[in-house]
ROKOLKOL-171969 format. One record per residue: residue number from 0; residue in three letters; x, z, y of N, C-alpha, C in turn. Coordinates in pm, whole numbers. Example, Ala and Ser with C-alpha at 12.3 -4.5 7.8 and 13.67 -1.06 7.14 Angstrom:
! residues 2
 kolpa lumti    n_u    n_w    n_v   ca_u   ca_w   ca_v    c_u    c_w    c_v
     0   ala   1319    780   -569   1230    780   -450   1320    780   -330
     1   ser   1285    708   -225   1367    714   -106   1290    787      3
This chain:
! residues 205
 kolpa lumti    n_u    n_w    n_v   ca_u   ca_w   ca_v    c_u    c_w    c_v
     0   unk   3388   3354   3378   3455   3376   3507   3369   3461   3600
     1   unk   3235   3415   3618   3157   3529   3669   3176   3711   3670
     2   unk   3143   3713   3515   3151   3835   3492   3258   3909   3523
     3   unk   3416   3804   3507   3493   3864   3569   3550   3910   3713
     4   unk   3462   3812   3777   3547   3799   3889   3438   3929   3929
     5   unk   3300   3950   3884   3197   4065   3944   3276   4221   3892
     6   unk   3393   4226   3794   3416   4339   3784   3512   4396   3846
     7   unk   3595   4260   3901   3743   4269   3995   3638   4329   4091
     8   unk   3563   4256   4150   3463   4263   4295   3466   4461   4258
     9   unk   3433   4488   4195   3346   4622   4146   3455   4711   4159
    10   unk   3592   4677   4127   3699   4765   4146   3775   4763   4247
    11   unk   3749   4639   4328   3841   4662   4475   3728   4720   4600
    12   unk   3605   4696   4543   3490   4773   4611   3378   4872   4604
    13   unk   3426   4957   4524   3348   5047   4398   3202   5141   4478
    14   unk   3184   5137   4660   3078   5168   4749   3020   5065   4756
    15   unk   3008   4969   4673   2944   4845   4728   2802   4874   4658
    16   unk   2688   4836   4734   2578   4885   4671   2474   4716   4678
    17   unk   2428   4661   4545   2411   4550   4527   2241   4549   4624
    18   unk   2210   4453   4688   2148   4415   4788   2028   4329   4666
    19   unk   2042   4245   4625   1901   4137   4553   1985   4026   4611
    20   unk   1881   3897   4602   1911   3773   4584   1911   3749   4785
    21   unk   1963   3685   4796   1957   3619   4937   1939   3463   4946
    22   unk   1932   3419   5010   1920   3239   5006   1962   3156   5154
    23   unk   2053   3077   5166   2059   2995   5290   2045   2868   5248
    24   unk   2073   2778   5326   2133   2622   5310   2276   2568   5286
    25   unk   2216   2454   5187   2356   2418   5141   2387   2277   5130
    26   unk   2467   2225   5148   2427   2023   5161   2607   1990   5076
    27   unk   2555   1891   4991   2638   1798   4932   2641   1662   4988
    28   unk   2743   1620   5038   2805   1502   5060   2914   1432   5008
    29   unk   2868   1284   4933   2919   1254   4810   3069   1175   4913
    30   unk   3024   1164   5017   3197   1083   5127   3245   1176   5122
    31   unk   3231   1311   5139   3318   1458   5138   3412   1492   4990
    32   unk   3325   1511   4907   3326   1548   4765   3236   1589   4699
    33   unk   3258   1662   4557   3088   1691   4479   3079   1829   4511
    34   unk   3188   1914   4639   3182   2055   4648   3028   2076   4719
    35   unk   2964   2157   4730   2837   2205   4804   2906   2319   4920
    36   unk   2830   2247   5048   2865   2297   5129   2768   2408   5217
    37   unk   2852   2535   5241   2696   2607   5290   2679   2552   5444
    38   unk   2542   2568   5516   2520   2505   5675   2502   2622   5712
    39   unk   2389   2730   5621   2357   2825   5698   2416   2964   5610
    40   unk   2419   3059   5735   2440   3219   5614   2337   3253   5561
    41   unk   2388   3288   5388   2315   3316   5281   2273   3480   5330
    42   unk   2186   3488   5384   2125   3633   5482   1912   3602   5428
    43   unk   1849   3549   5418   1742   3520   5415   1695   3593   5301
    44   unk   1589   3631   5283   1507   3719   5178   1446   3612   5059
    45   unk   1398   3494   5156   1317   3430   5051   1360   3283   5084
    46   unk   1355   3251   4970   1378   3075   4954   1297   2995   5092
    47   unk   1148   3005   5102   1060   2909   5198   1164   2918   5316
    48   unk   1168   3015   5385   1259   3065   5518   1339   2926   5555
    49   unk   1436   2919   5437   1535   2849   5430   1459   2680   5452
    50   unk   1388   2676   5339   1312   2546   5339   1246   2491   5476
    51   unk   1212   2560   5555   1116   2539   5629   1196   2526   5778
    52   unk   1274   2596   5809   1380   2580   5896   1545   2598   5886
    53   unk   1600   2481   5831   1752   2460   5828   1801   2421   5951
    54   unk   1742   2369   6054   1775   2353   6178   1668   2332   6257
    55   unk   1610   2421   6229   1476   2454   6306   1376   2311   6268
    56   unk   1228   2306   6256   1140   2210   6171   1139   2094   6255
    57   unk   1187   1989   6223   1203   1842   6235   1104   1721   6226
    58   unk   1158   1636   6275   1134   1503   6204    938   1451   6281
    59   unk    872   1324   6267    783   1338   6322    637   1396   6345
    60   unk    630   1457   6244    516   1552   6248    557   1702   6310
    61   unk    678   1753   6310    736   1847   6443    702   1823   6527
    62   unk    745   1716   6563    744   1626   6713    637   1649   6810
    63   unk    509   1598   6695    404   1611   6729    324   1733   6724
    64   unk    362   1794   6663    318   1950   6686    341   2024   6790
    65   unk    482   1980   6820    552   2059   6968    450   1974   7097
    66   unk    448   1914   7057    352   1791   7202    216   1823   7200
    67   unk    167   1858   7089     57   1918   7107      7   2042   7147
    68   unk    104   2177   7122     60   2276   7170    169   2306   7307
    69   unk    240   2185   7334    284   2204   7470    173   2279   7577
    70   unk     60   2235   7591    -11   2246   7696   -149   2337   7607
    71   unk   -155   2456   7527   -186   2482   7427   -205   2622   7512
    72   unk   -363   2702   7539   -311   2828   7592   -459   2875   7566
    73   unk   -478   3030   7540   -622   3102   7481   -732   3065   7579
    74   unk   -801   2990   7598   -934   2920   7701  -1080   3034   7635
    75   unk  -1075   3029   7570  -1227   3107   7493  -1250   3258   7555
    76   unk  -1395   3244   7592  -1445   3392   7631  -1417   3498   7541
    77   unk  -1392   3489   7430  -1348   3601   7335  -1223   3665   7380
    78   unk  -1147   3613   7457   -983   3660   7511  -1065   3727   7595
    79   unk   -939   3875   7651   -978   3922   7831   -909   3786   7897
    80   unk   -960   3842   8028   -945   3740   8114   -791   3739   8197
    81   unk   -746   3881   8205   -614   3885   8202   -485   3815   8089
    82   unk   -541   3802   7940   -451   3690   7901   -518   3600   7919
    83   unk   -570   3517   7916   -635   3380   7941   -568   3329   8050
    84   unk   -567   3428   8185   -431   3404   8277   -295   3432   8270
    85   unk   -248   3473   8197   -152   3505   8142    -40   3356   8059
    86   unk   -164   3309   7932   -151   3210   7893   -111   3094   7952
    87   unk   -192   3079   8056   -169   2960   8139   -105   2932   8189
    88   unk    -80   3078   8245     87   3058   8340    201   3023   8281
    89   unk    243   3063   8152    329   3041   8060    283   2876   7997
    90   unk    198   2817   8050    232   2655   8013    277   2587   8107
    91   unk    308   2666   8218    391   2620   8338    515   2652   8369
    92   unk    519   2796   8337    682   2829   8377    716   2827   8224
    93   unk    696   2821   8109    777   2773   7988    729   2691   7885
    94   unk    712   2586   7952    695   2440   7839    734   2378   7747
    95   unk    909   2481   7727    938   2431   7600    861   2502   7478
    96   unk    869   2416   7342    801   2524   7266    883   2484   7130
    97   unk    973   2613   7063   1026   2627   6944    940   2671   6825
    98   unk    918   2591   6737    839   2637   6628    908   2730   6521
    99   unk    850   2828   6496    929   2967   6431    878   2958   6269
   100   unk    932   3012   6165    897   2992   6030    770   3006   6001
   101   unk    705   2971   5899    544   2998   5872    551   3148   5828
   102   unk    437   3193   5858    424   3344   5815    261   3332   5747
   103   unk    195   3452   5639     90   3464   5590     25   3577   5608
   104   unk    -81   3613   5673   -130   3708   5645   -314   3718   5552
   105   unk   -330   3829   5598   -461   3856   5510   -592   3816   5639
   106   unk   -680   3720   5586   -823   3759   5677   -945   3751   5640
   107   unk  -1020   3853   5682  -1160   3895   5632  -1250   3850   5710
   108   unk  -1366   3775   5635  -1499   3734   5656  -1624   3827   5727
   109   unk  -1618   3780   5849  -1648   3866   5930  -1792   3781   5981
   110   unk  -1869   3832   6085  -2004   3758   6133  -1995   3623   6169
   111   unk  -1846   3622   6260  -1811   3539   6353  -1729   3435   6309
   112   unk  -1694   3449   6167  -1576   3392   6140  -1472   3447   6049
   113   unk  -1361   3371   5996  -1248   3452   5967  -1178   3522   6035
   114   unk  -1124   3660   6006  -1045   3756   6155   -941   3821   6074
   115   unk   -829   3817   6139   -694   3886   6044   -733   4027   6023
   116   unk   -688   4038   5930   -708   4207   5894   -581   4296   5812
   117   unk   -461   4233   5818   -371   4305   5794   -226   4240   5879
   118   unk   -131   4254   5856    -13   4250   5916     54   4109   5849
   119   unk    137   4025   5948    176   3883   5880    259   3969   5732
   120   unk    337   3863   5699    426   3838   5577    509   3731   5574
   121   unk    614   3749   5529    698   3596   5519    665   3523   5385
   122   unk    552   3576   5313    541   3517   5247    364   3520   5124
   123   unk    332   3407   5086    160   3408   5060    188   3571   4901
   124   unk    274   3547   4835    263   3680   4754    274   3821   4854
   125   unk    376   3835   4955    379   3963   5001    249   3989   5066
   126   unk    177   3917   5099     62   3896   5165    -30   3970   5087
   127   unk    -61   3916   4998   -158   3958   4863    -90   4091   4811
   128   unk    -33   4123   4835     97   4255   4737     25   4317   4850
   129   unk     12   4320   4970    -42   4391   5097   -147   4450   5074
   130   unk   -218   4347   5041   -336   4366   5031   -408   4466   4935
   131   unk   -376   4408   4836   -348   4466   4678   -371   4626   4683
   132   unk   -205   4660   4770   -185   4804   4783   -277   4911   4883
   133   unk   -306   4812   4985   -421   4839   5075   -532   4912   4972
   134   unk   -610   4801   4921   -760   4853   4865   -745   4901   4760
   135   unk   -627   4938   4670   -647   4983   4522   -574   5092   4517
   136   unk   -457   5125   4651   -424   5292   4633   -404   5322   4755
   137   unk   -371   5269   4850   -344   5335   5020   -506   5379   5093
   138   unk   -596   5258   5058   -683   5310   5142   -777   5431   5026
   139   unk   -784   5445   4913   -841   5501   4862   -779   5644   4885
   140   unk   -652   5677   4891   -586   5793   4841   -578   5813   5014
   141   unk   -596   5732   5119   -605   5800   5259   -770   5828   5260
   142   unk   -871   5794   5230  -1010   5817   5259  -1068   5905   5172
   143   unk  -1001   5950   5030  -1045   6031   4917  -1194   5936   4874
   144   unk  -1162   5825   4851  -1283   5741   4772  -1311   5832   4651
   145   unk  -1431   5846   4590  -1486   5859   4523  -1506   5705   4382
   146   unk  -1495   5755   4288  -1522   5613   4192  -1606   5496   4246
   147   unk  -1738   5583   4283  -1816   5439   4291  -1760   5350   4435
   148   unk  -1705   5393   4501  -1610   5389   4602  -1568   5283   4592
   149   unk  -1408   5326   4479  -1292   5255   4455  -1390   5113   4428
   150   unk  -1508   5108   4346  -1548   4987   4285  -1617   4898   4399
   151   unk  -1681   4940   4484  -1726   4918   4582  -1613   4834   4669
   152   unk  -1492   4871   4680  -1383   4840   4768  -1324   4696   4679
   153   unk  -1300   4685   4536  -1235   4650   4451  -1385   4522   4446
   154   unk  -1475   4519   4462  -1528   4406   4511  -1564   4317   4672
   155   unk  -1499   4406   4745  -1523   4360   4859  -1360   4345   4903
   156   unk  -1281   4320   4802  -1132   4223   4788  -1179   4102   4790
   157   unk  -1320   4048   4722  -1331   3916   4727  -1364   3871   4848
   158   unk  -1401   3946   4990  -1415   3874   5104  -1276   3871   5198
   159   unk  -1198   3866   5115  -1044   3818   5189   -968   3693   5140
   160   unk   -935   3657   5204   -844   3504   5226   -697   3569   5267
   161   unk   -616   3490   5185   -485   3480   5245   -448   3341   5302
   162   unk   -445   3375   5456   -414   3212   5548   -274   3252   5574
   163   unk   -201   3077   5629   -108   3010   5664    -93   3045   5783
   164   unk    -21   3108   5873    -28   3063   5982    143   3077   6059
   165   unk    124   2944   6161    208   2896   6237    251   2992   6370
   166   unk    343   2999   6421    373   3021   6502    519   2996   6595
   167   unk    503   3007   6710    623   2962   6769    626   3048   6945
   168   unk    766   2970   6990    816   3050   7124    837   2949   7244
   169   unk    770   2977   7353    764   2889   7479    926   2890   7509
   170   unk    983   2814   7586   1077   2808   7622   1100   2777   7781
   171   unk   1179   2806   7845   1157   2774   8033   1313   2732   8040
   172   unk   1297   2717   8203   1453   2733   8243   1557   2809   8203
   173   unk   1518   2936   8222   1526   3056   8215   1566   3134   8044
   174   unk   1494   3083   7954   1562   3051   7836   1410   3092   7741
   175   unk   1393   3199   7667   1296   3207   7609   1177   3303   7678
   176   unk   1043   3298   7664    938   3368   7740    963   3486   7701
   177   unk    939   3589   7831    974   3733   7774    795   3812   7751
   178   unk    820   3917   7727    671   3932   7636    597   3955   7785
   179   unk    487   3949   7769    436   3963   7918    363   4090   7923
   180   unk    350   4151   8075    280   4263   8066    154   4325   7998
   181   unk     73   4224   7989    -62   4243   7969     -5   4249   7788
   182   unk     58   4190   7717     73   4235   7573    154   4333   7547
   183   unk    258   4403   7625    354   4488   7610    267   4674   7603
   184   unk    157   4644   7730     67   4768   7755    -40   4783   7666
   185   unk    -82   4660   7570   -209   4688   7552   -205   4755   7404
   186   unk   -294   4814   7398   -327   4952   7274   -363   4833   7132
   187   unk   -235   4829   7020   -374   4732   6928   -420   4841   6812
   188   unk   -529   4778   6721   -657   4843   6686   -530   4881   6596
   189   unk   -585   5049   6553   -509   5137   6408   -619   5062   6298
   190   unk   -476   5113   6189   -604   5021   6059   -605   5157   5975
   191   unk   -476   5233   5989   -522   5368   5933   -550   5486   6033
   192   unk   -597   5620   5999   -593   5727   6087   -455   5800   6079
   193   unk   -434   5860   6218   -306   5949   6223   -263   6036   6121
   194   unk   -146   6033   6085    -93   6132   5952     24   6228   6003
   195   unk     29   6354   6011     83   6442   6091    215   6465   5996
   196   unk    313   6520   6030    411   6554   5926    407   6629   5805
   197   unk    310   6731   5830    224   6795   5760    170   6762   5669
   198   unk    161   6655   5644      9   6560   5606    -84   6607   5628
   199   unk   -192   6601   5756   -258   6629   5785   -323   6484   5849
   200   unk   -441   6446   5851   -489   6312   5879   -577   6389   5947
   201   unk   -559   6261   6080   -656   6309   6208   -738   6140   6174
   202   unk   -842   6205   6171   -951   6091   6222  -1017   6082   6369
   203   unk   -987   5944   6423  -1019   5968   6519  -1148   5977   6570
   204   unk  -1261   6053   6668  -1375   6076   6697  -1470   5950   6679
């Protein structure tokens, strides 16, 4: 029946151009019947998504997460001092706090500590796939590494970690926090140099 009903599909829609797998939520209730019912639209890229928030993350260890970073804002001299005030203010005018799906990115072992060094991911493989492509053909084929180079780079993959990390959105009267000035203006660090249409790569001074 599949196959058939995918070739009817194919002839009453012959521009249809197949997308990959998608994933939502789905709940069976045996007082209802043994049908499976969807909750959410099947729109999501990856299974966790779904797992992790079907109606946004629950139950008592949520609870307590939301109560804890209620009053949760950047205090450390390492921040400027313009967010540090920034922060604070936003544990006053928006105290609610919605916890948003887990995301992964890459971080490198640095003097001070672990420090992110590439862009999140929705997920711990795209993370590593990031990475991957980073040190074994993007950054080589943007810097013109040389062999002993590439090998050089291809061991200093081992000072990266792929972390977990959480995140979420204040909430106010007013409804959700809007981005604030001091993050909207500020310049963040390039990880590559400028590439002109040309291809021409500007390094910067």
């Amino acid at each position: 029946m599949r196959e058939a009903a995918a070739v009817d599909a194919s002839l009453r829609r012959p521009g249809s151009a197949l997308r990959g797998p998608v994933f939502g939520v789905a709940e069976q209730d045996p007082s209802v019947g043994p049908e499976w019912r969807v909750l959410k639209p099947m729109v999501n890229g990856t299974p966790q998504i779904c797992r992790e928030t079907p109606n946004g993350p629950g139950g008592p260890m949520a609870g307590a997460t939301r109560a804890g970073l209620r009053d949760f804002a950047y205090r450390g001299v390492r921040f400027p001092g313009d967010v540090r005030r920034d922060r604070s203010g936003a544990v006053l005018t928006h105290p609610g706090i919605v916890l948003l799906p887990a995301c992964f990115g890459v971080v490198e072992r640095e003097r001070t500590g672990w420090e992110p060094a590439l862009a999140l991911r929705p997920t711990a493989h795209d993370a590593r796939r990031v990475l991957y492509d980073a040190m074994a053909e993007m950054w080589p084929m943007l810097y013109r590494f040389d062999e002993s180079t590439k090998a050089l780079y291809a061991k200093a993959a081992e000072e990266f970690r792929i972390c977990r990390a959480g995140r979420l959105v204040r909430t106010g009267p007013d409804g959700p926090e809007p981005a604030a000035p001091v993050r909207r203006g500020r310049v963040r660090a390039k990880i590559h140099p400028a590439l002109l249409e040309d291809g021409t790569i500007i390094h910067d001074g």
